[in-house]
N, C-alpha and C positions, 0 to 999 in steps of 0.2 A: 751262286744264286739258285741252282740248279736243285743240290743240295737243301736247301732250307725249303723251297716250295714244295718240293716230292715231303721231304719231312712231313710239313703242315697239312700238306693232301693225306698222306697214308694215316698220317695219325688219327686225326679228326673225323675220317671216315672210318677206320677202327673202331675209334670211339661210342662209336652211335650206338645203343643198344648196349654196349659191353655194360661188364660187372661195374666196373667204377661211373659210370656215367647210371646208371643205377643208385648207387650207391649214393652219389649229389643228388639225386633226387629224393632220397629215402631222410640222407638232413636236411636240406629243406626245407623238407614236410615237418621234419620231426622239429628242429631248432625255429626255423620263421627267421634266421639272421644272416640272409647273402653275404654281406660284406662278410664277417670273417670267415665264412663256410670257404669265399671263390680265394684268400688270402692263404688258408689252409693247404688248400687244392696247390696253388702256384706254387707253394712252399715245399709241398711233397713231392710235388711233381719233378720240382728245378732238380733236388735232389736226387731223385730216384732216376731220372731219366738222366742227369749227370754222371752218375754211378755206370747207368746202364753204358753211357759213349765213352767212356774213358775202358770198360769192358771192351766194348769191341774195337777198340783201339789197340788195348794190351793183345788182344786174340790175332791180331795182323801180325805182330812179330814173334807169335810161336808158331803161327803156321806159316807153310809156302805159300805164292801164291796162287799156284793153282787147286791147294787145298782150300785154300780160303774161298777163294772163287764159286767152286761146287757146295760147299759147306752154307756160303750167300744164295748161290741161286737156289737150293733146293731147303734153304731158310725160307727165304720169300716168296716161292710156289707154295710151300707148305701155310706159309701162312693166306696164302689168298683160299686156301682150301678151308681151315680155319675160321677164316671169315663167314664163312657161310653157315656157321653152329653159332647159332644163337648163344647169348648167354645170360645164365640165371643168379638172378641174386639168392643166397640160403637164408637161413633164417640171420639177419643183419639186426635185431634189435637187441638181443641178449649183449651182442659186441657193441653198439652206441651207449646200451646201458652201462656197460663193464666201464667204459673210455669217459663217461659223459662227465665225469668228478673232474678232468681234464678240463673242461670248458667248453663252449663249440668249438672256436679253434684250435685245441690242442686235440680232442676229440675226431673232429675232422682230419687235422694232419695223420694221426697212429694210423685211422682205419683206412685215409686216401693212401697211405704209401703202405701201409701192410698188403693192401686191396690190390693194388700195383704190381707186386712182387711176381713173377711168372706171368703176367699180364700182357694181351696182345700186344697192348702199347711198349710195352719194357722191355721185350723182345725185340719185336721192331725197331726200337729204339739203339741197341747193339748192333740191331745188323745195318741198318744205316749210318753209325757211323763207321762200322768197316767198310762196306762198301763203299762212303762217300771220302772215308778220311777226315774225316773236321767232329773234332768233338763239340764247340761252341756251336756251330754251325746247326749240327742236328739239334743240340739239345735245346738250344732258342727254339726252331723250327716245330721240334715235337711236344713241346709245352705248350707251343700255339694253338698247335692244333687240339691239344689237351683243353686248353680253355677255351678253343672255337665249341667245341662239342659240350664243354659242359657249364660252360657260364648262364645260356640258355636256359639248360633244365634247370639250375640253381633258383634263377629270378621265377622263372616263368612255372617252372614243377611239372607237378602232373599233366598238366593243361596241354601241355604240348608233348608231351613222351605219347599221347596216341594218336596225335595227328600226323608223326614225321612216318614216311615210307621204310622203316628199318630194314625192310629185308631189300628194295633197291640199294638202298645205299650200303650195302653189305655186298654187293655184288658188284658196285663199281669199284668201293675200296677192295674186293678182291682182284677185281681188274687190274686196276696197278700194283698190287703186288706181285701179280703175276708178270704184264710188263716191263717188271726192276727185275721179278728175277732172269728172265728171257732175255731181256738187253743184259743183263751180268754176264751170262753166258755167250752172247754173241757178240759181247767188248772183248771178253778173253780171248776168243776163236778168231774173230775178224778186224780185229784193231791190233 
């Protein structure tokens, strides 16, 4: 259980601000049609964040374990470091327009899992499940949190992308990234 809550915390506070939660917001605006946009979303997501735990699952058995361990915690400090860089959507219309013959849904899916690709979340996503071991596990947990953070902006849009605190909450989800990695390190040493 432990596992899936840390997931749905890191992720979803991740999420806030990032490129892809940007991105829901930009179709949205552009398309007017939630239901397939947030269908999209879950689809890319299942996948890409699937991809990514079955990753850090293969990455346990090439490494030892105390490579892995260091490899985790100085993943996860690095990433709460991370947290704290803002991030910027580039110019995103040229690629909606390129995808749009797609449909919204198909449109949505390219650019939510292209978007994804080296993404805080899809990172994260790997090293959660080496750390925790359970690939279902995370990858339920970080989908949640994927559509905790962006279901929102989908229905709601603009209207609320400037009322939320982005930079607090960049700074608590950097908090427990940095608490996973510091407990990672001091399960190895002390347990």
């Amino acid at each position: 259980m432990y596992a899936f809550l840390i997931s749905i915390a890191v992720v979803s506070l991740a999420e806030m601000g990032d490129k892809t939660q940007l991105l829901a917001l930009l179709l949205a605006a552009r398309f007017r049609k939630p239901v397939p946009i947030l269908c999209a979303i879950v689809l890319a997501t299942t996948i890409n964040h699937g991809l990514s735990a079955v990753l850090g699952q293969w990455l346990t058995t090439l490494l030892s374990p105390t490579t892995m361990m260091w490899i985790l915690a100085v993943g996860f400090i690095g990433m709460a470091i991370w947290m704290l860089i803002p991030d910027k959507l580039g110019d995103e219309t040229d690629s909606i327009n390129r995808w749009q013959r797609f449909g919204v849904f198909g449109a949505t899916f390219i650019l939510f899992f292209l978007a994804e690709i080296g993404d805080k979340t899809q990172i994260a996503t790997v090293a959660l499940s080496a750390r925790f071991d359970s690939v279902w596990i995370v990858m339920l947990g970080t989908t949640i949190g994927m559509m905790i953070a962006n279901a929102p902006a989908v229905f709601i849009g603009d209207k609320l992308a400037d009322k939320l605190p982005i930079a607090l909450i960049h700074k608590i989800g950097a908090c427990i990234f940095l608490v996973v990695g510091l407990s990672t390190l001091a399960q190895h040493y002390w347990f």
